[in-house]
Backbone of each chain as ProteinMPNN parsed JSONL, in Angstrom:
{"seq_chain_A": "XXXXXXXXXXXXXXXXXXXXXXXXXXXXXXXXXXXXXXXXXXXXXXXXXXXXXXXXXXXXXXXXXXXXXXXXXXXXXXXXXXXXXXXXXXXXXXXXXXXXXXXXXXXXXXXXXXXXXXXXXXXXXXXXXXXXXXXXXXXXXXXX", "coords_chain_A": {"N_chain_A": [[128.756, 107.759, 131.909], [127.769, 107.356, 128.606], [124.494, 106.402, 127.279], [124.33, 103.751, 125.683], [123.024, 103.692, 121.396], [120.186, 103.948, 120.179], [117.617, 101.011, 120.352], [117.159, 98.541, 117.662], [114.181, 98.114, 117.728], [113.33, 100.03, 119.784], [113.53, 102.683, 118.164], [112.047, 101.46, 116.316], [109.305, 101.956, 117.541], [109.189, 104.597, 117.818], [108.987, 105.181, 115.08], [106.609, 104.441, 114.221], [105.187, 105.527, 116.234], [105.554, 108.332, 115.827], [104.357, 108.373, 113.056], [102.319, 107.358, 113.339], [100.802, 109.856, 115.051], [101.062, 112.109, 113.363], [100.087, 111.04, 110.574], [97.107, 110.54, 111.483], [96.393, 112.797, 113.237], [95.799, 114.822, 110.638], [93.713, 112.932, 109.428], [91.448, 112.446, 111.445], [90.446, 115.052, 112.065], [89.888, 115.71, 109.192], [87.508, 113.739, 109.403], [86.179, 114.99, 111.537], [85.336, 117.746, 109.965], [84.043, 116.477, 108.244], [81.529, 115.991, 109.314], [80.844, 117.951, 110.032], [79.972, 118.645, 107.924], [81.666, 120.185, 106.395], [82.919, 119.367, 104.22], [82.072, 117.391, 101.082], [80.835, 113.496, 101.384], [82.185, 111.835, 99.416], [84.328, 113.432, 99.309], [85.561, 113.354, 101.334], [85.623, 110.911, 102.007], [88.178, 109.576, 100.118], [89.934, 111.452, 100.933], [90.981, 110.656, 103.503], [90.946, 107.534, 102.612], [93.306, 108.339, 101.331], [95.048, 109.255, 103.444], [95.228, 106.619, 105.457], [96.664, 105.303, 103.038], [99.106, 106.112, 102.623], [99.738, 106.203, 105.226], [100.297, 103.378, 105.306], [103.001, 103.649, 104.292], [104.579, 104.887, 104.695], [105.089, 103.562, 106.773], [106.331, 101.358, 106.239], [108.602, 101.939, 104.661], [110.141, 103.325, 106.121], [110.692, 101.514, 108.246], [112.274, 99.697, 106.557], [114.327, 101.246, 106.18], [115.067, 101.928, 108.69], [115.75, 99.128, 108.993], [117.566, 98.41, 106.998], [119.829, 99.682, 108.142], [120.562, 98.203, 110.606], [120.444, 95.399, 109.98], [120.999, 92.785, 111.359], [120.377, 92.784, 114.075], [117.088, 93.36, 113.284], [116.225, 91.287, 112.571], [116.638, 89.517, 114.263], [114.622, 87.658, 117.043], [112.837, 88.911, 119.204], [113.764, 90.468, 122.447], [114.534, 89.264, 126.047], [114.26, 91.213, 127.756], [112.928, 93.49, 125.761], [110.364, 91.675, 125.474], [109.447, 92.043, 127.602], [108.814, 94.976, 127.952], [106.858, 95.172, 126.108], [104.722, 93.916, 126.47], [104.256, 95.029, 128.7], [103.565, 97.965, 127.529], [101.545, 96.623, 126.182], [99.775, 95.84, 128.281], [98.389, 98.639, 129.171], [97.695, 99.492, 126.936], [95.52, 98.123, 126.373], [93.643, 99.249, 128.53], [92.818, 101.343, 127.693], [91.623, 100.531, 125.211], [89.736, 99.507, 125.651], [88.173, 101.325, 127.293], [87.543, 102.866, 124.858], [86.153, 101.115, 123.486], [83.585, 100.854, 125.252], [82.95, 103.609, 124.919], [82.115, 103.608, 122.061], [80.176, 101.681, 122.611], [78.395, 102.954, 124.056], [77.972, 105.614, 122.323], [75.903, 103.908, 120.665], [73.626, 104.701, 121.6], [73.511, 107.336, 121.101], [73.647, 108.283, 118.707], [72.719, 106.941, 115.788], [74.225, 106.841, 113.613], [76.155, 104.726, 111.651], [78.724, 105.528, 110.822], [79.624, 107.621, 113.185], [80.158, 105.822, 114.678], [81.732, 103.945, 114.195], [83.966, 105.842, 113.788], [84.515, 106.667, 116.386], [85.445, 103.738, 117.475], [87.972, 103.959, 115.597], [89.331, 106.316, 116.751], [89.302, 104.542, 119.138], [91.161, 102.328, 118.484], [93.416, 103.958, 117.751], [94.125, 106.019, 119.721], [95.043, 103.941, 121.628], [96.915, 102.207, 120.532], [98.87, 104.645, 119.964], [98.96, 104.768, 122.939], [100.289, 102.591, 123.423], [102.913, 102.547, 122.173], [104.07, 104.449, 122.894], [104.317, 103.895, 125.554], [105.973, 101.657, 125.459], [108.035, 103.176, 123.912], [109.178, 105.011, 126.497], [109.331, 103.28, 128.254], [111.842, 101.962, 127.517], [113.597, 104.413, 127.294], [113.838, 104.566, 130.254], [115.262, 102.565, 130.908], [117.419, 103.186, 129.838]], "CA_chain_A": [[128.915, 106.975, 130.683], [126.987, 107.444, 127.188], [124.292, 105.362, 126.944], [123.939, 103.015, 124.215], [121.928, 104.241, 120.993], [118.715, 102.98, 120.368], [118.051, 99.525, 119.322], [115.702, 98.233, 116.184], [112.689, 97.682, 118.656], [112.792, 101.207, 120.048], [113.177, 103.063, 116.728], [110.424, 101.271, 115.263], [108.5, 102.597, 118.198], [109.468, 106.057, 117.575], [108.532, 105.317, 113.818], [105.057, 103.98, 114.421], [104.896, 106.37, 116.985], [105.371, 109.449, 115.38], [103.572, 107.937, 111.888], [100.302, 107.582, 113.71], [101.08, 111.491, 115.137], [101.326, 112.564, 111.494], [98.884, 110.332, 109.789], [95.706, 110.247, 112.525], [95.194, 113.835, 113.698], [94.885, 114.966, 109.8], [92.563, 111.854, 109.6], [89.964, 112.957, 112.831], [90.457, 116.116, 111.005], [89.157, 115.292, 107.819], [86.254, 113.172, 109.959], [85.263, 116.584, 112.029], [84.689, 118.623, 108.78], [83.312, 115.421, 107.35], [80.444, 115.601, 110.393], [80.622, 119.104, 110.142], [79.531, 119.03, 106.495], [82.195, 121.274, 105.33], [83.47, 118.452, 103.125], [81.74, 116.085, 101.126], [80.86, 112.352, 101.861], [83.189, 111.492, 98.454], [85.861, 114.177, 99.709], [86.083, 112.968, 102.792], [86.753, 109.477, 101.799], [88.981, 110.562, 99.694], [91.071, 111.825, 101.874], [90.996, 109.29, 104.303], [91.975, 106.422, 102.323], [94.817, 108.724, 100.958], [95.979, 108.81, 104.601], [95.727, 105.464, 105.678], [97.44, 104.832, 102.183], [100.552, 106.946, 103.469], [100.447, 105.519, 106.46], [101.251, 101.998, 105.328], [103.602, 103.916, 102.936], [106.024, 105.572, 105.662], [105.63, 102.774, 108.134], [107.133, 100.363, 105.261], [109.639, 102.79, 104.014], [110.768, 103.83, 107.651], [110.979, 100.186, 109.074], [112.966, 99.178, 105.724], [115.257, 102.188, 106.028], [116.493, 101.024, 109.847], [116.211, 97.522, 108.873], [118.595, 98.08, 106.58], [120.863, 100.023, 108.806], [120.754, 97.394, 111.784], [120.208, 93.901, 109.313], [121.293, 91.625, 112.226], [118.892, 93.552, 114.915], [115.905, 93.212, 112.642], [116.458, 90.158, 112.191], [116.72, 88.649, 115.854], [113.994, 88.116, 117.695], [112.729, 90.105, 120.488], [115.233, 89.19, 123.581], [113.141, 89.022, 127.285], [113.594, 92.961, 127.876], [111.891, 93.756, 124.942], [109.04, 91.422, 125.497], [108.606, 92.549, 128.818], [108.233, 96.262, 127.711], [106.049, 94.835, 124.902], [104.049, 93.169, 127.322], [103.588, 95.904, 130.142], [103.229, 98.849, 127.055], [100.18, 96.278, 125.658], [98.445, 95.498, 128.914], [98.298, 99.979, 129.368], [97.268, 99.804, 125.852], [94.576, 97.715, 126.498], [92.325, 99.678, 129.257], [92.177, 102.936, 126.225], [91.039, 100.088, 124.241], [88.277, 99.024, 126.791], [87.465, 102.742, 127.407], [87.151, 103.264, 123.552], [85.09, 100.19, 122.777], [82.168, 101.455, 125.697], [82.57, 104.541, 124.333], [81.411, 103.109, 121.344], [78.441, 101.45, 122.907], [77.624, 104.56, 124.266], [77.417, 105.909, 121.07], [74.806, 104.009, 119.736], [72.453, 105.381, 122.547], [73.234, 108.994, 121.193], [73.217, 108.678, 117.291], [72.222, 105.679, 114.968], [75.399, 107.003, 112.491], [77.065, 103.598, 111.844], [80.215, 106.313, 110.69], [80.414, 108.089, 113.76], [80.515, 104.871, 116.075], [83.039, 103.612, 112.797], [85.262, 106.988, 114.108], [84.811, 106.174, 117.881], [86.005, 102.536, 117.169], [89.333, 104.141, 114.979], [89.738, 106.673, 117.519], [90.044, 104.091, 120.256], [92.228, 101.769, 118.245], [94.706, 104.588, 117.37], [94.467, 106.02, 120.614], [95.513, 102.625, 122.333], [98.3, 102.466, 119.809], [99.475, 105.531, 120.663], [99.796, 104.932, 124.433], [101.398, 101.264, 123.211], [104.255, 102.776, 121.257], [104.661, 106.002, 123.417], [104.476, 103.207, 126.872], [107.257, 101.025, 125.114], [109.568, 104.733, 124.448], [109.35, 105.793, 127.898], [110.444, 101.855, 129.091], [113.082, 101.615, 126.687], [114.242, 105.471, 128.037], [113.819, 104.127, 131.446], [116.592, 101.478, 131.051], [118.683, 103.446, 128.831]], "C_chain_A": [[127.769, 107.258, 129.711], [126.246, 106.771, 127.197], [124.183, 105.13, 125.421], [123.21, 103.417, 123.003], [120.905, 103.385, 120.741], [118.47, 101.9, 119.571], [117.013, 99.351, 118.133], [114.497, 98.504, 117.199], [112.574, 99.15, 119.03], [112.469, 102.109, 118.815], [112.116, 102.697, 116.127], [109.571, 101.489, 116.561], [107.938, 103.93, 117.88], [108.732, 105.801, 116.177], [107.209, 105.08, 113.569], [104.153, 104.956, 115.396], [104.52, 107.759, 116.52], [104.703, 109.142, 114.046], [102.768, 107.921, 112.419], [99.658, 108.995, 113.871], [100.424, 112.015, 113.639], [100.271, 112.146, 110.441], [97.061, 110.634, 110.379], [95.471, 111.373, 112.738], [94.958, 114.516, 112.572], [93.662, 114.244, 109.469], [91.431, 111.984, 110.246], [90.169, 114.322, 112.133], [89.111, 116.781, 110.282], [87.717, 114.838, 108.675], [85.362, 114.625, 110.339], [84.712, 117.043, 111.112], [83.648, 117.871, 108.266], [81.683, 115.837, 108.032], [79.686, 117.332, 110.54], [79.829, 119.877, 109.099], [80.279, 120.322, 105.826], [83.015, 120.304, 104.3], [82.617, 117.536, 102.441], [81.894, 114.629, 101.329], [82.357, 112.124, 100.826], [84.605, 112.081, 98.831], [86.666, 113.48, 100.601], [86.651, 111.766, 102.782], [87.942, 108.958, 101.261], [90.43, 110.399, 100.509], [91.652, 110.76, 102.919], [91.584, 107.715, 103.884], [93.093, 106.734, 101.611], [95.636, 108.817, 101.726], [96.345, 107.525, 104.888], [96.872, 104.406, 104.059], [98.974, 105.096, 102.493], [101.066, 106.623, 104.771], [101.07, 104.357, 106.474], [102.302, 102.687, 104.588], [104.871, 104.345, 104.195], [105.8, 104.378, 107.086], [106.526, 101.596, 107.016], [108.609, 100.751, 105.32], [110.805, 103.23, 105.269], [111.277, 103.322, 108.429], [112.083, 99.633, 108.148], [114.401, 100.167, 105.902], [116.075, 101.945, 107.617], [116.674, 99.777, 109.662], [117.667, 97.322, 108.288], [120.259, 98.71, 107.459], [121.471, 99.226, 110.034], [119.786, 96.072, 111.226], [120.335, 92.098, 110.87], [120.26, 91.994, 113.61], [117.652, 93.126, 114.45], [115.551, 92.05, 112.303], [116.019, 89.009, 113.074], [115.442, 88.724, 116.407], [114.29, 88.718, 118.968], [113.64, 89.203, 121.898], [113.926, 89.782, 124.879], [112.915, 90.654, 127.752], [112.408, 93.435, 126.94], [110.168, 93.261, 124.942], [108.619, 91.929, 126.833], [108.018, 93.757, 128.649], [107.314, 95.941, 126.514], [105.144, 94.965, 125.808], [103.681, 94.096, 128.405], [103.048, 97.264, 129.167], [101.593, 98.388, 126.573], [99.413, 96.635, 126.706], [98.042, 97.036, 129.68], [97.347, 100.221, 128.414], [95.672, 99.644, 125.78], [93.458, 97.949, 127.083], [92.072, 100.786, 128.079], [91.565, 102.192, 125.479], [89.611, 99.745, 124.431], [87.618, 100.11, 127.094], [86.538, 103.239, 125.733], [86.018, 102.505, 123.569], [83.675, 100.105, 123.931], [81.963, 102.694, 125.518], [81.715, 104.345, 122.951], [79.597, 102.72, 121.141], [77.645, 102.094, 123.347], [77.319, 105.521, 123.198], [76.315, 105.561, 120.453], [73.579, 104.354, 120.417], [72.512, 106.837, 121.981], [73.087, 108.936, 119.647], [73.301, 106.837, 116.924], [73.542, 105.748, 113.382], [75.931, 105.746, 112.768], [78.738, 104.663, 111.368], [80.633, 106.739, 111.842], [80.593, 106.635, 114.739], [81.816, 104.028, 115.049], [84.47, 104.759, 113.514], [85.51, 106.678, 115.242], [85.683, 105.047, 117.781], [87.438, 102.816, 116.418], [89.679, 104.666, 115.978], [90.508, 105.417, 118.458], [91.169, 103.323, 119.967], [93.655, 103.156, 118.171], [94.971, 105.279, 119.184], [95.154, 104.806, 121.53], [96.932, 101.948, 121.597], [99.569, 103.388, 120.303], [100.004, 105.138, 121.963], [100.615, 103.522, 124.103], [102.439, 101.372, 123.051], [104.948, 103.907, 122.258], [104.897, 104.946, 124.965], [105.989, 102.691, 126.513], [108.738, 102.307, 124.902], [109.995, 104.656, 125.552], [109.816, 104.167, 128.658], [111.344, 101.885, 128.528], [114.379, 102.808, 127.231], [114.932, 105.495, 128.892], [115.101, 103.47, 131.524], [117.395, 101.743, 130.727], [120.15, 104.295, 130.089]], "O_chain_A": [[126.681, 107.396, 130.271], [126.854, 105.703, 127.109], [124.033, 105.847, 124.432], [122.129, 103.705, 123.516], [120.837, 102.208, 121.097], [118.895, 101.731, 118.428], [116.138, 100.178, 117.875], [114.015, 99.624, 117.029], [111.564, 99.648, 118.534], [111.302, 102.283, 118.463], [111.34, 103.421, 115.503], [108.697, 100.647, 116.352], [106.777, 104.308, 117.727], [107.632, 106.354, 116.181], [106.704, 105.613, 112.581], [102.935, 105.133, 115.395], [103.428, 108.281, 116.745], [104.246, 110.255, 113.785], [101.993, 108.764, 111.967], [98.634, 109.416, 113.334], [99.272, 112.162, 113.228], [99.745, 112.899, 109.621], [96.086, 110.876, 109.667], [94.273, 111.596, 112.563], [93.921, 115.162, 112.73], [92.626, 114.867, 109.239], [90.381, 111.66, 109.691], [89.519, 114.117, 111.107], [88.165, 117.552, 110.444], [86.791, 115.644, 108.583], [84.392, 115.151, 109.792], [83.487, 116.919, 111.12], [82.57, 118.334, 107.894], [80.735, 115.969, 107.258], [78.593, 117.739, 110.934], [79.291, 120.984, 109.116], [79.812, 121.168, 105.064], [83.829, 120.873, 103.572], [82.26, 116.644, 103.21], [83.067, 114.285, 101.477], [83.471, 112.221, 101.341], [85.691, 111.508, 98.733], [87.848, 113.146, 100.665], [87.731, 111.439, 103.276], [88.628, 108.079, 101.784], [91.408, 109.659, 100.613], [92.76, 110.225, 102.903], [92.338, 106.976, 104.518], [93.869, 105.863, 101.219], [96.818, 108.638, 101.431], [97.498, 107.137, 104.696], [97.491, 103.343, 104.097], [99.839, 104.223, 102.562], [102.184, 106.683, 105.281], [102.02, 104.058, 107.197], [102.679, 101.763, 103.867], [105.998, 103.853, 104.235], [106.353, 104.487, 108.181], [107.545, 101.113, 107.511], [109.541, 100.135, 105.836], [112.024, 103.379, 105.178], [112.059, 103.805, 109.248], [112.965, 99.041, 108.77], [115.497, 99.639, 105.711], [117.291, 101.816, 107.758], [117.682, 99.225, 110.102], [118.58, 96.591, 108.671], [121.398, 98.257, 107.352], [122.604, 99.454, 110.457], [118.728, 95.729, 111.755], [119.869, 90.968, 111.018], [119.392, 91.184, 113.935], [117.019, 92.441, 115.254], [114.493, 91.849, 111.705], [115.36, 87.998, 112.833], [114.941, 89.847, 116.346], [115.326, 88.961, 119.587], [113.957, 88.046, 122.171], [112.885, 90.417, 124.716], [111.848, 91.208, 128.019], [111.254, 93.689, 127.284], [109.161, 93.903, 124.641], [107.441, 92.199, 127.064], [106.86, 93.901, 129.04], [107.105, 96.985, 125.898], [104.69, 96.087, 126.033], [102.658, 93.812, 129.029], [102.123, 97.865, 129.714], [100.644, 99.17, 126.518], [98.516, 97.467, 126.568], [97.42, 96.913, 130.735], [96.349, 100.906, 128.638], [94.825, 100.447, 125.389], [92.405, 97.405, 126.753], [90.92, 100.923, 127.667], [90.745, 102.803, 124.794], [88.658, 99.714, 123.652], [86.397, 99.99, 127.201], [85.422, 103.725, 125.551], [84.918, 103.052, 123.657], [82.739, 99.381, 123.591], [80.869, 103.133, 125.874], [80.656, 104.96, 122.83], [78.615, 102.99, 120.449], [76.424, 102.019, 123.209], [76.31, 106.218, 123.311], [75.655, 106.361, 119.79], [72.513, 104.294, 119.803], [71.61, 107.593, 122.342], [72.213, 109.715, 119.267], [73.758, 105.888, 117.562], [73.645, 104.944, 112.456], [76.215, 105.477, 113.935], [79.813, 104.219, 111.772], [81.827, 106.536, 112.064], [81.431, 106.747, 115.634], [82.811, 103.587, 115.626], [85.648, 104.427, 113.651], [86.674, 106.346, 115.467], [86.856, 105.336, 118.019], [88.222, 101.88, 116.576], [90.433, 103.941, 116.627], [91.722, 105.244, 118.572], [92.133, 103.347, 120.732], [94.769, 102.95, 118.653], [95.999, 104.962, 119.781], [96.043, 105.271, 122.244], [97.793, 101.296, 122.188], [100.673, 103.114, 120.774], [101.212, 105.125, 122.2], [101.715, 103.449, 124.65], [103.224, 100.572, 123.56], [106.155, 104.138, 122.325], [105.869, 105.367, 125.592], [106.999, 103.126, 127.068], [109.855, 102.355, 125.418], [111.142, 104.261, 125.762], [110.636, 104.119, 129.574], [112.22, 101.792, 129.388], [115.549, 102.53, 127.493], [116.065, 105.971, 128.96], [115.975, 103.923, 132.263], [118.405, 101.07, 130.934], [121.247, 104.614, 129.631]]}, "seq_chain_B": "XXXXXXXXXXXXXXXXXXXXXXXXXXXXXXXXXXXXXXXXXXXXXXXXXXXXXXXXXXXXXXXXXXXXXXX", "coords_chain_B": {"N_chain_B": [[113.596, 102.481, 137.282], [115.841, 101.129, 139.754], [117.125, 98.372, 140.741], [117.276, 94.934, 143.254], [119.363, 93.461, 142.815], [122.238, 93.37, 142.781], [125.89, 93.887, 140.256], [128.517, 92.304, 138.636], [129.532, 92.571, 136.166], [130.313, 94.627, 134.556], [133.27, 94.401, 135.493], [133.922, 92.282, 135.285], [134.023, 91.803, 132.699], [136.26, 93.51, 131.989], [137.944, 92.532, 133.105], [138.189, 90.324, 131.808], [139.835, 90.889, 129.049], [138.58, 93.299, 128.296], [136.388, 93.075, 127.068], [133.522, 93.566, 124.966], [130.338, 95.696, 125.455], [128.431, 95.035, 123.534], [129.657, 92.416, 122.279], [129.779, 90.52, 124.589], [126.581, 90.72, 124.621], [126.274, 89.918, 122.178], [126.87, 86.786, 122.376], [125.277, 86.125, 124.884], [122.792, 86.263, 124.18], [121.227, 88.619, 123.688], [120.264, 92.091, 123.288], [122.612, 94.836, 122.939], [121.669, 96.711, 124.608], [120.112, 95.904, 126.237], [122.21, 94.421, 128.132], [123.22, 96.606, 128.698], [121.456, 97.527, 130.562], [121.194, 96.012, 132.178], [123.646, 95.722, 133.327], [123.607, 98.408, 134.704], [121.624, 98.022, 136.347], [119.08, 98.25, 136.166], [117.678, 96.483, 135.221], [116.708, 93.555, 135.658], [118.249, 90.637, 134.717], [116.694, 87.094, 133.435], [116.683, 83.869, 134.899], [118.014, 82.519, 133.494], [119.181, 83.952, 131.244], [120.991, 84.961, 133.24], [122.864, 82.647, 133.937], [123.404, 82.232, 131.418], [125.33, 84.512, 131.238], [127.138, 84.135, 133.602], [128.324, 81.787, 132.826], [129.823, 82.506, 130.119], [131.906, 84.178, 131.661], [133.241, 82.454, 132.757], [132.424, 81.65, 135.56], [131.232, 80.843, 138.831], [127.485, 81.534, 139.561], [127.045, 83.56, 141.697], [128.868, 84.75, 141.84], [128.906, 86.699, 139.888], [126.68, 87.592, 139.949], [124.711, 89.679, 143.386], [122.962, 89.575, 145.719], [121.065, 92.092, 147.003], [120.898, 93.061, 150.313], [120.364, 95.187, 151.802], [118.273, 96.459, 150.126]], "CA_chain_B": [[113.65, 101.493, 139.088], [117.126, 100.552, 140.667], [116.944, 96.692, 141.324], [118.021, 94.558, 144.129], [120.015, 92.921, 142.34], [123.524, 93.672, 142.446], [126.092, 92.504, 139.363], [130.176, 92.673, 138.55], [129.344, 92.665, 135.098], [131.658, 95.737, 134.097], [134.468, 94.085, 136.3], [134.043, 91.042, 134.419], [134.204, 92.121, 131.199], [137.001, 94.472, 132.107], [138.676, 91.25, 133.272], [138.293, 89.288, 130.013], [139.776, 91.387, 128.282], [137.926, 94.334, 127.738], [134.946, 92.389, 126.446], [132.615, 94.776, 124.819], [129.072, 94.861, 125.928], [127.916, 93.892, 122.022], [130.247, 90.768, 122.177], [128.78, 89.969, 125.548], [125.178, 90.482, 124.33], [125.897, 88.924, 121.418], [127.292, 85.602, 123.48], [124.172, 85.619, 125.622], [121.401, 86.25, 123.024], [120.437, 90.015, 124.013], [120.986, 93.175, 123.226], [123.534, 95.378, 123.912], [120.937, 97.933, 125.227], [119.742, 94.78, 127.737], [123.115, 94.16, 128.901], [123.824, 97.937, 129.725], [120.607, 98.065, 131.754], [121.293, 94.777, 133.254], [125.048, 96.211, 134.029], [123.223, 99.684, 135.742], [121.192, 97.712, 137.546], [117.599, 99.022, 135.769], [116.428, 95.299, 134.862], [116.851, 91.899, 136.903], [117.581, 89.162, 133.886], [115.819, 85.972, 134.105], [117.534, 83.1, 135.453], [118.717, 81.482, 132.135], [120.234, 84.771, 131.134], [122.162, 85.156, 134.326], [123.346, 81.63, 133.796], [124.448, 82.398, 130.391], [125.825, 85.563, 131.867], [128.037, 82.972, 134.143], [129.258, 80.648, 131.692], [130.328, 83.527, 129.092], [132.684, 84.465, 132.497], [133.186, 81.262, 133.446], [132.583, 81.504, 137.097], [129.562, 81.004, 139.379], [126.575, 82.658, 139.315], [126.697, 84.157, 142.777], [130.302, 85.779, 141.584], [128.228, 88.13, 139.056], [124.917, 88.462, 140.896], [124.306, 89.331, 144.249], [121.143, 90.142, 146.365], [121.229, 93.753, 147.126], [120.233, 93.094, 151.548], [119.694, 96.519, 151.722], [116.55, 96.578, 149.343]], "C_chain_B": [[114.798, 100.771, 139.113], [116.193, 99.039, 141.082], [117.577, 96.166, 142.501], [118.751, 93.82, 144.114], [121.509, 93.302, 142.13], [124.463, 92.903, 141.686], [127.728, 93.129, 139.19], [130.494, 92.584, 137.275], [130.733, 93.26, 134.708], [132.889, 95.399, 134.123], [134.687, 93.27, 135.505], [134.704, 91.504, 133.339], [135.567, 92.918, 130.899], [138.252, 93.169, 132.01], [138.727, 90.382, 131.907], [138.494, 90.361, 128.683], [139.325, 92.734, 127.0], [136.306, 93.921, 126.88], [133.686, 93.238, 125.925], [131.388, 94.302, 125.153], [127.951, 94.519, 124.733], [128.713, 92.559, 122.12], [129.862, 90.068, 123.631], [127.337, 89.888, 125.463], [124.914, 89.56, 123.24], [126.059, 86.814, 121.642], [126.075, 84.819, 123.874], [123.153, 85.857, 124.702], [120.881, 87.215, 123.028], [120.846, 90.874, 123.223], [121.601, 94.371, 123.482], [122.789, 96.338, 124.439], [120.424, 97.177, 126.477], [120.753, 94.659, 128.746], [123.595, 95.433, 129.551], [122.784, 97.854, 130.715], [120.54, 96.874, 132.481], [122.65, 95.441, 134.161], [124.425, 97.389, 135.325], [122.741, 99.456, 136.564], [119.619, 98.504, 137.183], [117.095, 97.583, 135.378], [117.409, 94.209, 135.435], [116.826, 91.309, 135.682], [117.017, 87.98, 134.378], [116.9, 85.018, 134.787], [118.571, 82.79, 134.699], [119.342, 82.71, 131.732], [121.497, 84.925, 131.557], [122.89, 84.081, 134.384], [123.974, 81.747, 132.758], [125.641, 83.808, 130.593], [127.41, 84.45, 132.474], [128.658, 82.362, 133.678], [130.168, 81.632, 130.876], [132.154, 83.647, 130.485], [133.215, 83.515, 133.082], [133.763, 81.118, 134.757], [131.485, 81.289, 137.591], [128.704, 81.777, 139.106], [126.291, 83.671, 140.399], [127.887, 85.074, 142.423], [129.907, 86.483, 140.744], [127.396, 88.31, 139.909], [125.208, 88.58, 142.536], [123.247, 89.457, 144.987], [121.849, 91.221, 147.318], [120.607, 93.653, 149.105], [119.871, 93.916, 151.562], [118.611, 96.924, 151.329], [116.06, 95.996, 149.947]], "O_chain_B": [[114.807, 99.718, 138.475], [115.067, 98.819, 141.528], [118.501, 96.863, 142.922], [119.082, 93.27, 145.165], [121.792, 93.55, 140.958], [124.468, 91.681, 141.837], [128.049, 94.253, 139.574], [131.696, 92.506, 137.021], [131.828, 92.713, 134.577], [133.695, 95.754, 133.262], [135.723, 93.394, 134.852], [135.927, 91.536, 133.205], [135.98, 93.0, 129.742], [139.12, 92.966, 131.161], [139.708, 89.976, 131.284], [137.746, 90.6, 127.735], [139.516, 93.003, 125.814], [135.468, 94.6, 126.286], [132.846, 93.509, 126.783], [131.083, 93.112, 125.227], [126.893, 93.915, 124.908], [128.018, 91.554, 121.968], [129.649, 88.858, 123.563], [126.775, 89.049, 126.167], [123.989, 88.758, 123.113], [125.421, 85.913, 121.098], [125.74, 83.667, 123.596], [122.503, 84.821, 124.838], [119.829, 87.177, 122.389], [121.744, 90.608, 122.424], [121.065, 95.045, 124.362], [123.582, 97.137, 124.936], [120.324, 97.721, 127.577], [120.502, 94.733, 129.949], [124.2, 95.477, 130.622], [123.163, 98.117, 131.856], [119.767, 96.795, 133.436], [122.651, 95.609, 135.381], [124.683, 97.296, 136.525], [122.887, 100.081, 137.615], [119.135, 99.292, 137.996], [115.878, 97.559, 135.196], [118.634, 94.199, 135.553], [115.706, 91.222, 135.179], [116.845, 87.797, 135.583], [117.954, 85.511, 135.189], [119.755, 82.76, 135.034], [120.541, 82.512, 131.928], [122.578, 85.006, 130.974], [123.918, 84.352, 135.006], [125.165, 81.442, 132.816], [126.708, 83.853, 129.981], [128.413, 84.173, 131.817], [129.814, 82.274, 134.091], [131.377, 81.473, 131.048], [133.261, 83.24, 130.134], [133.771, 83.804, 134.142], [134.872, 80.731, 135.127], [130.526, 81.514, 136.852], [128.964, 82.765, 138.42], [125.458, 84.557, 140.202], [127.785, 86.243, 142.792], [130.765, 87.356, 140.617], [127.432, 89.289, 140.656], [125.881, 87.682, 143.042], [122.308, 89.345, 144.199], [122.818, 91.166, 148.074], [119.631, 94.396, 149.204], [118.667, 93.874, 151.309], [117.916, 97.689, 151.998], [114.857, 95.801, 149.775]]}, "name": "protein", "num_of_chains": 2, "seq": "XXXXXXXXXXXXXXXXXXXXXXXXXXXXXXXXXXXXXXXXXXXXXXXXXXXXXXXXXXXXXXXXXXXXXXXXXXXXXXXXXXXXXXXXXXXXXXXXXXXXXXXXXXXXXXXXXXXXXXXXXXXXXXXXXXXXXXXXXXXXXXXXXXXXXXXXXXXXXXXXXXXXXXXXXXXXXXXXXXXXXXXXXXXXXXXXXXXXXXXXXXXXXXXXXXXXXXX"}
């Protein structure tokens, strides 16, 4: 049998999922060169809040564009599957977040840059994102 | 992960009519991507599901669910 296609909740996985993809490794990018001094400070910022500008810009645009295709989905809240794969993709999410944020504090033992322990601290959030959205796929897969 | 939960879901629904599994999700409050992987046997609903599960069919709750001995 076929399964089912995918519901609001997974899709906007996939969409947040692959938008961070797309948005974040030009972003650490941009930072490297930044650190690297092949860009300036002004460039670099620049750039950076032209990503995270794009990023709210296609997670809006992307979430509005299935909303409108599945209005009664988007609508509903989350039913007990969903929170469970919410709920087991967070508490995955959450040790990358705990790894990041003593990476962090390990940082300020090696440089006094409040930017690069600023990049460590994005890193770990987006990394911990990442495995959030990419944990919730692979449950949603799972059941399909 | 296969559950130990065994369910007659399909049968049901087959029985009432052909009951699709959107007008059965929409019934019980889920969605139809819950009720297929409840049907396959990939997620155990909670109690209160399986109770609304029951009523929708209106029969017991041991006549959809059963416990899988084997697991």
């Amino acid at each position: 049998m076929e399964p089912p296609p995918m519901s609001f909740r997974e899709k906007s996985a996939w969409i947040s999922f692959v938008t961070i993809l797309l948005v974040f490794i030009p972003f650490f990018w941009n930072s490297y060169r930044q650190w690297q001094g092949a860009v300036t400070g002004h460039e670099g910022v620049s750039t950076a809040f032209g990503l995270l500008l794009a990023f709210v810009v296609l997670e809006i645009v992307l979430h509005v564009i299935v909303a409108i295709r599945a209005p009664k989905e988007a609508q509903s809240p989350r039913d007990e599957r969903e929170q469970l794969i919410d709920l087991r993709a967070t508490r995955v999410a959450f040790y990358v977040l705990l790894v990041g944020a003593f990476a962090a504090v390990g940082m300020v033992h090696l440089t006094r840059s409040a930017w690069a322990i600023q990049q460590i601290v994005l890193l770990a959030i987006v990394l911990a994102e990442l495995v959030r959205f990419g944990g919730q796929i692979l449950l949603f897969r799972r059941d399909a | 992960m296969a559950c130990a939960i065994l369910n007659r879901i399909r049968e049901l629904r087959a029985a009432a009519g052909d009951m699709t599994q959107q007008a059965l999700a929409d019934r019980i409050g889920v969605t139809r991507q819950t009720v297929n992987a409840i049907e396959l046997g990939k997620y155990s609903p909670s109690l209160e599901v399986a109770f609304r599960i029951a009523r929708v069919f209106d029969t017991p709750i041991d006549a959809v669910f059963q416990f899988d001995e084997r697991a």
